[in-house]
C-alpha positions as MATLAB code, in Angstrom:
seq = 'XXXXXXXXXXXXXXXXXXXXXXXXXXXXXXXXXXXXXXXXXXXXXXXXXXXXXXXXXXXXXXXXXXXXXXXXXXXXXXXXXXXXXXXXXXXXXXXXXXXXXXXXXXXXXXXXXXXXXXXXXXXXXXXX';
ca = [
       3.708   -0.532   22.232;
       4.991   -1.456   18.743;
       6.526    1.860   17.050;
       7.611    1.408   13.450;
       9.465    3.634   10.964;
       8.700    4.499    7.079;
      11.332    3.190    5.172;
       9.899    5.633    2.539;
       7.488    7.033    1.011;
       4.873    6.670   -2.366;
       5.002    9.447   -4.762;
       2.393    9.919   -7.623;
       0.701   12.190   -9.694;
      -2.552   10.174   -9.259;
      -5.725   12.521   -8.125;
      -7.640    9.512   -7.429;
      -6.319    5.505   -7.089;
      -8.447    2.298   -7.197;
      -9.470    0.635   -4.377;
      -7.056   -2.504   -4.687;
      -3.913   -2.851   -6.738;
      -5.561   -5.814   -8.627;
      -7.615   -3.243  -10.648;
      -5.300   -0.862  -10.813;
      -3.411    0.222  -13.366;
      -1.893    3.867  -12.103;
       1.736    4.063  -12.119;
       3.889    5.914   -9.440;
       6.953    5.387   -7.364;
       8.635    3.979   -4.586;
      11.054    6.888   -2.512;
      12.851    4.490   -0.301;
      15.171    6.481    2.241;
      18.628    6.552    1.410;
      20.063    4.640    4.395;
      18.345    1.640    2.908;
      19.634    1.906   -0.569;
      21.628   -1.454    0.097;
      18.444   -2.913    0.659;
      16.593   -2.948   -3.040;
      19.811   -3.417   -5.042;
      17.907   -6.516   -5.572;
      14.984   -5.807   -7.290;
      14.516   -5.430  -10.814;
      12.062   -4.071  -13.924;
       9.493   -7.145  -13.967;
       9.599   -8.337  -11.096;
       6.271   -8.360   -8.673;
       7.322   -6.419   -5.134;
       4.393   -7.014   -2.222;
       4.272   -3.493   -0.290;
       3.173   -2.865    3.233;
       2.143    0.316    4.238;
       0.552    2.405    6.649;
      -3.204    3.184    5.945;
      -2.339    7.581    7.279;
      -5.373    9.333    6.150;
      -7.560    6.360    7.395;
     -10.282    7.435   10.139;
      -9.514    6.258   13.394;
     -10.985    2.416   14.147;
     -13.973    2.011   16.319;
     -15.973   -0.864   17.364;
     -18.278   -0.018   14.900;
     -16.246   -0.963   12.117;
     -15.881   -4.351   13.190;
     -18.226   -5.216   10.375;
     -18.470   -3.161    7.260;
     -20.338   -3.506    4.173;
     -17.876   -4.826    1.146;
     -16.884   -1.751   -0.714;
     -19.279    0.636    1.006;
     -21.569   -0.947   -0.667;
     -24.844   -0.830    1.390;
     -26.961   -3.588   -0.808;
     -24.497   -6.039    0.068;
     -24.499   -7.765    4.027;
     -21.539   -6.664    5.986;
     -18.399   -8.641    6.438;
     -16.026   -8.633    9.628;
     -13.230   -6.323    9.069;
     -10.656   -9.016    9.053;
     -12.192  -10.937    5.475;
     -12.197   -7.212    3.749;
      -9.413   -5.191    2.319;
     -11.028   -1.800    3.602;
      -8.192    0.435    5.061;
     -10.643    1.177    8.243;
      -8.755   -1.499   10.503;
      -7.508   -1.774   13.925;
      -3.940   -1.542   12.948;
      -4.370    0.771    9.760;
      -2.004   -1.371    8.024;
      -2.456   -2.410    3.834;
      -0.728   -4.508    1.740;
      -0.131   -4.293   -2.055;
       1.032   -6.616   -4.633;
       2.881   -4.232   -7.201;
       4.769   -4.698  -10.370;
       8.480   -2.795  -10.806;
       8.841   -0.920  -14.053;
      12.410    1.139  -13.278;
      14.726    0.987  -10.554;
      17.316    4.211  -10.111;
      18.587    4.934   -6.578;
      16.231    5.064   -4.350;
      13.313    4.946   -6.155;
      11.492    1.758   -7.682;
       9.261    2.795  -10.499;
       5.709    0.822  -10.301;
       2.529    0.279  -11.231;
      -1.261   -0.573   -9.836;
      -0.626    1.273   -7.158;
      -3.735    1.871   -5.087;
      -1.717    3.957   -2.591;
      -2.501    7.918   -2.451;
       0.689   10.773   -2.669;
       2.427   10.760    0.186;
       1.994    7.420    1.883;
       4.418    5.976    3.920;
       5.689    2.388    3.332;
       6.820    0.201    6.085;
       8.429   -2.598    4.119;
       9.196   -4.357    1.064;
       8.945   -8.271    0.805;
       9.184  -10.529   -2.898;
       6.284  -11.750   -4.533;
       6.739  -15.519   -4.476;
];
């Protein structure tokens, strides 16, 4: 068993986000918990921050997803799960690339998220 804990959480206004941060342009923030303040003393306005975080509204994984069409788009042949960014995955877990905007406390100011309200982040790496 692997348990891990949300270092925070994504807060935004968004009612709807793109797909995949590289078409995104919505803008939100970063809620990191306070016990890891320390942590992001680091990270600046410019800078390029990779996210990963926990796919929580996805529908549970089945077999059947093992292939999927790209996009949910039913013209195109399916793909195996593992060459697709679709959040339906065996260990719900995505990955963003995002850019920082604002950094006060706890909470890093981005944008192109493609996260909803609410979801929880599991860690924070650079963009190199």
């Amino acid at each position: 068993m692997i348990e891990l804990e949300p270092i925070g959480r994504v807060r935004t206004d968004a009612a709807e986000v793109p797909r995949s941060w590289t078409i995104s342009e919505v803008k939100g923030e970063l809620v990191i918990d306070q016990k890891y303040l320390e942590g992001i003393k680091s990270i600046h306005p410019g800078e390029k921050i990779v996210v990963i975080f926990h796919f929580h509204q996805s529908m549970p994984f089945t077999s059947t997803d093992l292939t999927q069409h790209p996009r949910g788009d039913l013209d195109r042949p399916k793909k195996g799960v593992f060459s697709l960014c679709s959040p339906f995955r065996p260990n719900p877990i995505g990955m963003s690339v995002l850019t920082v905007t604002a950094v006060k406390d706890n909470v890093i100011a981005v944008k192109s998220l493609d996260m909803i309200d609410g979801t929880p982040i599991l860690d924070i790496k650079p963009y190199r």
